[in-house]
Every structure is written in structure tokens, then in C-alpha cells.
N, CA, C and O of each residue as an XYZ file, in Angstrom:
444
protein
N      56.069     89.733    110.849
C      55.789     88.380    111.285
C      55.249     88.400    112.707
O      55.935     88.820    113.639
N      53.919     87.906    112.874
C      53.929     87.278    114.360
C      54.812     86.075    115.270
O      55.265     84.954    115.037
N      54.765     87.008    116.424
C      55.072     86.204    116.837
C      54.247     84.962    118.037
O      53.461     85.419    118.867
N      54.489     83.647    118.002
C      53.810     83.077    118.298
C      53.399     82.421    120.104
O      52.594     81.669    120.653
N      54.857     83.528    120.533
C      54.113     83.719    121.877
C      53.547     84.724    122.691
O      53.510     84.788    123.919
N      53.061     85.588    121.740
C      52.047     86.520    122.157
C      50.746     86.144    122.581
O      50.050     86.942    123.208
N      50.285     84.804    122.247
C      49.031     83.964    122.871
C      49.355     84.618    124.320
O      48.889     85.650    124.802
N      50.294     83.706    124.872
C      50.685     83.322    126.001
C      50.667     84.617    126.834
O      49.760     84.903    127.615
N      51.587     85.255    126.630
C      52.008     87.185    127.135
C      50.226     88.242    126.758
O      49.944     89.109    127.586
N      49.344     88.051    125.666
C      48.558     88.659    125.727
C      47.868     88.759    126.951
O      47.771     87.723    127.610
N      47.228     90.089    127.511
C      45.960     90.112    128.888
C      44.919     89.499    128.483
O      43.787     89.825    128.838
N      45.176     88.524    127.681
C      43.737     87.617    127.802
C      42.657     87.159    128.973
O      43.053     88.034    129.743
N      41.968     86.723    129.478
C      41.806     86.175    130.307
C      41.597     84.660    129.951
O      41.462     84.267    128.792
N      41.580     83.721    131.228
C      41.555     82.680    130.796
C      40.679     81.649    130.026
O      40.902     80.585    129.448
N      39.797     82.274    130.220
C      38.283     81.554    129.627
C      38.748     81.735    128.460
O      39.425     80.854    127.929
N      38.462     82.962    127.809
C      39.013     82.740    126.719
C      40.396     82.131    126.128
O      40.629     81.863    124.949
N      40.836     82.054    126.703
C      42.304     81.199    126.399
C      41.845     79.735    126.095
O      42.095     79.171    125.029
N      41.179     79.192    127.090
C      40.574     78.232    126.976
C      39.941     77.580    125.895
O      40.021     76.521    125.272
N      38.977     79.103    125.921
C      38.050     78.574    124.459
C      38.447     78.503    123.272
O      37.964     77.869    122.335
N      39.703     79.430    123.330
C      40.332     78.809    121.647
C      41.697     77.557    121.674
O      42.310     77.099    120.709
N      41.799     77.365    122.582
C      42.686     75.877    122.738
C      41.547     75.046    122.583
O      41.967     74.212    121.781
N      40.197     74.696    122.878
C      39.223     74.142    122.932
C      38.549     73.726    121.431
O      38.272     72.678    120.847
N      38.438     75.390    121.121
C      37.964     75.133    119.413
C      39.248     75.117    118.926
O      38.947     74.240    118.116
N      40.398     75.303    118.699
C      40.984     75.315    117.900
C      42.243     73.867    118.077
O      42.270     72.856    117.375
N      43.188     74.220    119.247
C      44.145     72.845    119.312
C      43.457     71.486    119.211
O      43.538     70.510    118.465
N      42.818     71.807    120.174
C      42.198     70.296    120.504
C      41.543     69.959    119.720
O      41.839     68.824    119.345
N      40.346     70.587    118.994
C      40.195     70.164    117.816
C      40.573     69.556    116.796
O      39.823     68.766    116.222
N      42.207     69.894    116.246
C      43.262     69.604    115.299
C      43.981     68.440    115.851
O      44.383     67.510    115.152
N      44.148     68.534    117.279
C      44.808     67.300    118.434
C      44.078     66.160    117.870
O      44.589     65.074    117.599
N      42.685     66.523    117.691
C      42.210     64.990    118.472
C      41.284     64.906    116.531
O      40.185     64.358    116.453
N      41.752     65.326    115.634
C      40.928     64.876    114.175
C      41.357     63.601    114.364
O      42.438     63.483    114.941
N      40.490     62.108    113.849
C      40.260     61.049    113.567
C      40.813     59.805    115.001
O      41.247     58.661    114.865
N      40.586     60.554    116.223
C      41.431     59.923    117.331
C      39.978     58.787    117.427
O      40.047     57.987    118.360
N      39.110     58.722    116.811
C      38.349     57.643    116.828
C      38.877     56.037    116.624
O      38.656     54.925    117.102
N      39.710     56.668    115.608
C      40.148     54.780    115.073
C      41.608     54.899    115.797
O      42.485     54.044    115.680
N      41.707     55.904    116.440
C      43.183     55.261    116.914
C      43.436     54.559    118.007
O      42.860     54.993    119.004
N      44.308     53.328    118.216
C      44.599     52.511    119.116
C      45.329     53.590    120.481
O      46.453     54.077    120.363
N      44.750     53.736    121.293
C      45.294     54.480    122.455
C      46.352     53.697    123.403
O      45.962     53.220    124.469
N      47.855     53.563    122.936
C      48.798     53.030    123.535
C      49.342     53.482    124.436
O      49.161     54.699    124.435
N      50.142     53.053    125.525
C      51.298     53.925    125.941
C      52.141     54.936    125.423
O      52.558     55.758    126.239
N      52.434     55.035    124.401
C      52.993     55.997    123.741
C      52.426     57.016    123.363
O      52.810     58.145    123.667
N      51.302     56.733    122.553
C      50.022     57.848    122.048
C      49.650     58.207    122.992
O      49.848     59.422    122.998
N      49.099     57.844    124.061
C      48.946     58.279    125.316
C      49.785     59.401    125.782
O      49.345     60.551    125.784
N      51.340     59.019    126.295
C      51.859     60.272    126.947
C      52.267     61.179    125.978
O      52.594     62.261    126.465
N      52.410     61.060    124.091
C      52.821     62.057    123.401
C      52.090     63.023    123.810
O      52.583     64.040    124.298
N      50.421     62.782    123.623
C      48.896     63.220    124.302
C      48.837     64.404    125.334
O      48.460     65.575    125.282
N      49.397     63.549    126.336
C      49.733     64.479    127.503
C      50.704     65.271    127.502
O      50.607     66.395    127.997
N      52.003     64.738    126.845
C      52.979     65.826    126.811
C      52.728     67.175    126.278
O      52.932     68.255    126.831
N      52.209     66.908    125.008
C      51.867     67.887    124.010
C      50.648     68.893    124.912
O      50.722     70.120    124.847
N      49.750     68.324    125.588
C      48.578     68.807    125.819
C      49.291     69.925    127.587
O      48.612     70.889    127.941
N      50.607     69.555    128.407
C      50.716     70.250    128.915
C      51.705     71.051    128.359
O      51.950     71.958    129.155
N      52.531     71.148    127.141
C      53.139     72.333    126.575
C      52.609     73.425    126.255
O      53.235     74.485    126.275
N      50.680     73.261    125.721
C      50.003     74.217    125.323
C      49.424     74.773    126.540
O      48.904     75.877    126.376
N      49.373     74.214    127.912
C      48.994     75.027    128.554
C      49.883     75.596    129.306
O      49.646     76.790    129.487
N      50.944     75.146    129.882
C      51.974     76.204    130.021
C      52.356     77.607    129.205
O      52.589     78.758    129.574
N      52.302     76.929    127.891
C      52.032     77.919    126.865
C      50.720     79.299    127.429
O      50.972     80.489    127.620
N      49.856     78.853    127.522
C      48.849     79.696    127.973
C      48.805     80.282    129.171
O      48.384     81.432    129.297
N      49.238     79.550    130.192
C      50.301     80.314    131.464
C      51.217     81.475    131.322
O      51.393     82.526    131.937
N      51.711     80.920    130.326
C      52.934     81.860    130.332
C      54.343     81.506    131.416
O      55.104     82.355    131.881
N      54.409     79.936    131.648
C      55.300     79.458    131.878
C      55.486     78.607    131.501
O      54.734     77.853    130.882
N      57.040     78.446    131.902
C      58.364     77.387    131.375
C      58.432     76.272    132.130
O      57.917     76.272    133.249
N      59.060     75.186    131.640
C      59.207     73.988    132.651
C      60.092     74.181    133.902
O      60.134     73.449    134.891
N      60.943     75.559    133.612
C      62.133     75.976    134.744
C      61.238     76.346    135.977
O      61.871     76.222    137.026
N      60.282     76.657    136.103
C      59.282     77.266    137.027
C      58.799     76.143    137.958
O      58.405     76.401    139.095
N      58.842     74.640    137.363
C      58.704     73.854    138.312
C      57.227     73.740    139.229
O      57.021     73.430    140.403
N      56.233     74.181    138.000
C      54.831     73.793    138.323
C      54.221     72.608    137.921
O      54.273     72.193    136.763
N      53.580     71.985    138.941
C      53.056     70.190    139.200
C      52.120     70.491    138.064
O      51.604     71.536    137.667
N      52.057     68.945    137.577
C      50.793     69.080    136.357
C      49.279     69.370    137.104
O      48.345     69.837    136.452
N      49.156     69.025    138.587
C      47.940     69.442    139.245
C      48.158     70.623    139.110
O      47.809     70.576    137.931
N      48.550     72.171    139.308
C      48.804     72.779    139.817
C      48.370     73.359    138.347
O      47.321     74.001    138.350
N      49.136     73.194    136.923
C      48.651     73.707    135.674
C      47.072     73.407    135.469
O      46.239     74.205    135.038
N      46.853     72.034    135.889
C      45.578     72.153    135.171
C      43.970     72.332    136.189
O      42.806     72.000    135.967
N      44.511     72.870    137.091
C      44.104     73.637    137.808
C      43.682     74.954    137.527
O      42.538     75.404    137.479
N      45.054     75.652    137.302
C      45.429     76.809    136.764
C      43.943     76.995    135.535
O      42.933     77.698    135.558
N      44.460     76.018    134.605
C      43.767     76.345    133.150
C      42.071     75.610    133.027
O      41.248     75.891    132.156
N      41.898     74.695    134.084
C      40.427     73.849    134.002
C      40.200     73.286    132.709
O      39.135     72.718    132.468
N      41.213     73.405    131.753
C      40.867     72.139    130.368
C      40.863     70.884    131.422
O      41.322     70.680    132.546
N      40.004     70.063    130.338
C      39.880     68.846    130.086
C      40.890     67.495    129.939
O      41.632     67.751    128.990
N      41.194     66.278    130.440
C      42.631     65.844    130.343
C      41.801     65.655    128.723
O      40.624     65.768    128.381
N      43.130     65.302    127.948
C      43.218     65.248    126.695
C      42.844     63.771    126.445
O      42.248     63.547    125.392
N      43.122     62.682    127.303
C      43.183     61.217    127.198
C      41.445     61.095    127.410
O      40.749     60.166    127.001
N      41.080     62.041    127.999
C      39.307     61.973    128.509
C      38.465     62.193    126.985
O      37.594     61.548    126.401
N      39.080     63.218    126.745
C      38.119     63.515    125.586
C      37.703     62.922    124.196
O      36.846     63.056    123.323
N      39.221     61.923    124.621
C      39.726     61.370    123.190
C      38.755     60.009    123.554
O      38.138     59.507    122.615
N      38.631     59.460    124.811
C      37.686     58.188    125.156
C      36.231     58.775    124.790
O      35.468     58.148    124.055
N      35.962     59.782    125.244
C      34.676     60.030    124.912
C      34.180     60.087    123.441
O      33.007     59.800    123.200
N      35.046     60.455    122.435
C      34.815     60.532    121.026
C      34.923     58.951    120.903
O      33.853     58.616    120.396
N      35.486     58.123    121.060
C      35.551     56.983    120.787
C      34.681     56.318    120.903
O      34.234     55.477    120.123
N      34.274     56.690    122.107
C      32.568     55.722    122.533
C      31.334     56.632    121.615
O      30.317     55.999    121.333
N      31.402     57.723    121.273
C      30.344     58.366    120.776
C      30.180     57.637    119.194
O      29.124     57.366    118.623
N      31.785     57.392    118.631
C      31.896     56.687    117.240
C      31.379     55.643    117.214
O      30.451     55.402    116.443
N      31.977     54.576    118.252
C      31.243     53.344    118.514
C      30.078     53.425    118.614
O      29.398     52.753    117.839
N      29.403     54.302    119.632
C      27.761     54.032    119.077
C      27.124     54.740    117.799
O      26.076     54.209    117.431
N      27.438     55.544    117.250
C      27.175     55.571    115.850
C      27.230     54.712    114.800
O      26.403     54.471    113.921
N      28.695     54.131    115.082
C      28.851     52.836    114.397
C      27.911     51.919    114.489
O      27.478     51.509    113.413
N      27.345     51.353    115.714
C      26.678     50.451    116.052
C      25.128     50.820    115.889
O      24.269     49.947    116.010
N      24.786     52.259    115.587
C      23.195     52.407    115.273
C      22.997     52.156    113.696
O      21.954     51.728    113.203
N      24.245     52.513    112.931
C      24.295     52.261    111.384
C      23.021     51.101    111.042
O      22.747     50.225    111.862
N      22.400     51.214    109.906
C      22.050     50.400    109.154
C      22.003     50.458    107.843
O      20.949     50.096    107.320
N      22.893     50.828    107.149
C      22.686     51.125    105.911
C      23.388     49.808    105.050
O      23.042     49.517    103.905
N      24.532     49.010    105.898
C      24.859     48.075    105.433
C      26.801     48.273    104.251
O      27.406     47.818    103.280
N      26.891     49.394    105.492
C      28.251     49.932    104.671
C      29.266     48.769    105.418
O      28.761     47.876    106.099
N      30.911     48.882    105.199
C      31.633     47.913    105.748
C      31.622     47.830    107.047
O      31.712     46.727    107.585
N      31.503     49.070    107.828
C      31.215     49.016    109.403
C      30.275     47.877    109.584
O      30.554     46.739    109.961
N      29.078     48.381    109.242
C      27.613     47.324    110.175
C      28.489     46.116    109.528
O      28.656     45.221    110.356
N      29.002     45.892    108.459
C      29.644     44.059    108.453
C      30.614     43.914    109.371
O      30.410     42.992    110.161
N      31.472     44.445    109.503
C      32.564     44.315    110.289
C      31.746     43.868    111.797
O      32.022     42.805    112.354
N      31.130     44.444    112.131
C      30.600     44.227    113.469
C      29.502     43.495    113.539
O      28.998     43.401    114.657
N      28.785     42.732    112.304
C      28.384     41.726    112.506
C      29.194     40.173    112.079
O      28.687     39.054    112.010
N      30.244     40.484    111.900
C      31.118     39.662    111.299
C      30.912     38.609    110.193
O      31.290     37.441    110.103
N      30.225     39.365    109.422
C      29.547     38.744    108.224
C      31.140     39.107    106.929
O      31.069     38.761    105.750
């Protein structure tokens, strides 16, 4: 069996660390975050989750007592709440170039 904090402990370097939290978590993080209502809650689960994986990739614990500046510093991802606005607006304008006349273009012409 692997084990699953060998990510973390491998001599990776960070770029690459990066790039597969990039293609791979965040990817899976953020499937269908288009239609989702971005609350307070969804929000900090968001963040919580998004600084466990990079500590994770650090290779530290919350006992270590490193500032979230200080991690994402460390790692140069992306905040997670950013990326998820940007897909949203990219949907919205897709949505809004539609013409084919599916339930979207009605919905937003309120027909």
C-alpha cells in the first residue's frame, strides 16, 4: 500500500508539486463550482481544504505555526476563492454568447 504522505516527504521540487495540485486537486476541487452559490461557508470549507493541501506539500503541520501568508508564499498557488470567480465569469459569458435557444439563453432572457 502507498502511502499517502509521501507527496509531501518526496525531493520533489516545488513547481512540480504545484503542477500536480494544479492539474489534479484543484481540478477535482473546483468540478461544476460554476453554478455554485459562493457563501460563507463554501467559501472557508474552500480555503480550509485548499491550505491542508498545501501544508501537505510543505511538509508541515498546523503545530509549526506557519501564517497562511507565509504558506502561500511558500507554495505560489493561486487562492482557491480566485479561481473559482474566474470560472464563473468565464461560464457566464459563455452562457451569455449561447444562441442556440437551450434553457440557459431563456432563462436569461426571461422568456
Amino acid at each position: 500500500m502507498e502511502d499517502y504522505t509521501l507527496f509531501s516527504k518526496a525531493k520533489l521540487p516545488m513547481s512540480l508539486k504545484r503542477k500536480i495540485y494544479n492539474q489534479c486537486a484543484l481540478t477535482v476541487m473546483m468540478y461544476g463550482c460554476e453554478t455554485w452559490t459562493l457563501n460563507a461557508q463554501t467559501t472557508q470549507r474552500l480555503r480550509v481544504t485548499q491550505r491542508a493541501m498545501e501544508r501537505c506539500m510543505l511538509g508541515i503541520t498546523m503545530r509549526d505555526r506557519k501564517t497562511n501568508e507565509w504558506i502561500c508564499a511558500q507554495t505560489k498557488a493561486e487562492y482557491i476563492i480566485t479561481v473559482s470567480k474566474k470560472m464563473k465569469w468565464k461560464w457566464a459569458g459563455h452562457i451569455a454568447r449561447r444562441t442556440d435557444g437551450k434553457w440557459t439563453s431563456k432563462c436569461k432572457m426571461g422568456r
